[in-house]
N, C-alpha and C positions, 0 to 999 in steps of 0.2 A: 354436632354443633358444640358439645361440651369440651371435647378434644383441642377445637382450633379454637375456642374461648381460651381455656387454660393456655395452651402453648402464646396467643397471645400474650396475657398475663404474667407465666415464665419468659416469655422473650425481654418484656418491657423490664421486669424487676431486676432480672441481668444486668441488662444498661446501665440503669442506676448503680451497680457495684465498680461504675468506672468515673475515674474524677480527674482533674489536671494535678499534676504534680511535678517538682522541677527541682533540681539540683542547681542551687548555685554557687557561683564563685567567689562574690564576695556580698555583701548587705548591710544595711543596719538600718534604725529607728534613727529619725532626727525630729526633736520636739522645739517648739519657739513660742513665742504668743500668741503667735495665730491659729497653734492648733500642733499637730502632729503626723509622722507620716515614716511608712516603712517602705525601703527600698530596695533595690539588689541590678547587681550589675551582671548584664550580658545582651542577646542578643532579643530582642521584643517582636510582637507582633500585636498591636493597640491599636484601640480605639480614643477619640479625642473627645471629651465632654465638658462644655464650655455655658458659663452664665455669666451672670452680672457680680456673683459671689468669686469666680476663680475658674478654673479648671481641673482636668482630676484625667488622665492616661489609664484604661485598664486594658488588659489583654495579656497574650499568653507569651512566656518566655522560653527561650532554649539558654544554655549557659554555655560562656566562651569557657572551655577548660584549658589548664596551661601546666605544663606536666614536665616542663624545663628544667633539668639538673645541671645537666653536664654540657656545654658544647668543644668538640674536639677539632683541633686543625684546621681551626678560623685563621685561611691564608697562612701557612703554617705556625700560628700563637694558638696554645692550648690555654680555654680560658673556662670558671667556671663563676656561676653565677647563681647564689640560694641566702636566704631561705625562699621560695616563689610558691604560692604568696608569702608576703612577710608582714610585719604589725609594727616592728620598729626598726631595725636595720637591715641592712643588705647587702652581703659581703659579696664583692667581684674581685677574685685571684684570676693572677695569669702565672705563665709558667715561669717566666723570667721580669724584669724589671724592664720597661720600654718610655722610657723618658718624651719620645715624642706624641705618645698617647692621652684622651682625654675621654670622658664620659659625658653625657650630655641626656639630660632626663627630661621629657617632657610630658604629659598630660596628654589626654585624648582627642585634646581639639587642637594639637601644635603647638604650646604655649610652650617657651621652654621653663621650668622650672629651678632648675639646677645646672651647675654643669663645673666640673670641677679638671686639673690637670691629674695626670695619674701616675704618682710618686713613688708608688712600692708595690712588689706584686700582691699583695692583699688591701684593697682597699674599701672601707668602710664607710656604707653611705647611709646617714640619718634619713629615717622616713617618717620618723613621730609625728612631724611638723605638718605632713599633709594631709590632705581629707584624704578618706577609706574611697578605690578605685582603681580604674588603671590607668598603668602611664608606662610608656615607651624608655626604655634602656636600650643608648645609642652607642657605641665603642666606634671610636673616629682616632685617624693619627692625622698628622700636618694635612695632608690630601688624601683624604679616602675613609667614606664608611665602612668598617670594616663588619659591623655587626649591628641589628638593633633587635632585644628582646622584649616581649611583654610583661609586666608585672604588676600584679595585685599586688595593693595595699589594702590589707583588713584595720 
């Protein structure tokens, strides 16, 4: 009796040395009047809890990772694309200079954000201005998407 007491008791205090834990990709703290609240971007799995005060999502996350340096012989243009994630700029080279080229940046829910023509093979794109997330990096010439990447913004 004392054996499969104990072995319960070691089973149970096991368990307890195991917790949720998550890598993510990008987060941060956002404070107003109303109080405060910590975030992080990737892929969830919550629960929804709702009063007459607000609501409040808790549940458990996996993180989207994006590991994009280099992409090679998009259509034959070598093109590269970093820092990913970045905090304030974002430099997209190509191999050559292609005048009929455009960039086109949008947000998660489609919005476009940005979008600029593409005048030199290194081109430099301000991110300071938007909130920390992701948002889609689209390489487009006269007719044809030629490419769209993911990128964090911390």
């Amino acid at each position: 009796m004392t054996k499969i007491t104990l072995s319960l008791i070691f089973g149970c205090l096991s368990l307890l040395g195991f917790s949720q834990q998550s890598t993510v990709s990008t987060g941060g703290n956002a404070t107003g009047t109303g109080g405060s609240v910590s975030y992080s971007v990737g892929q969830i799995d919550y629960t929804n809890h709702q009063s007459a005060n607000g609501s409040s999502n808790q549940g458990v996350q996996q993180p989207y990772e994006f590991y994009l340096v280099k992409i090679d012989e998009v259509n034959s243009i070598e093109l590269s694309i970093y820092p990913n994630p970045t905090t304030d700029f974002l430099i997209l080279e190509l191999d050559q200079v292609h005048t009929d080229f455009e960039y086109v940046l949008t947000d998660m829910n489609g919005k476009m954000v940005d979008n600029h023509p593409i005048e030199s093979a290194k081109t430099e794109i301000d991110m300071r201005t938007y909130s920390s997330g992701a948002y889609h990096l689209t390489l487009k010439n006269k007719t044809t998407t030629l490419q769209t990447i993911n990128i964090i913004k911390n």
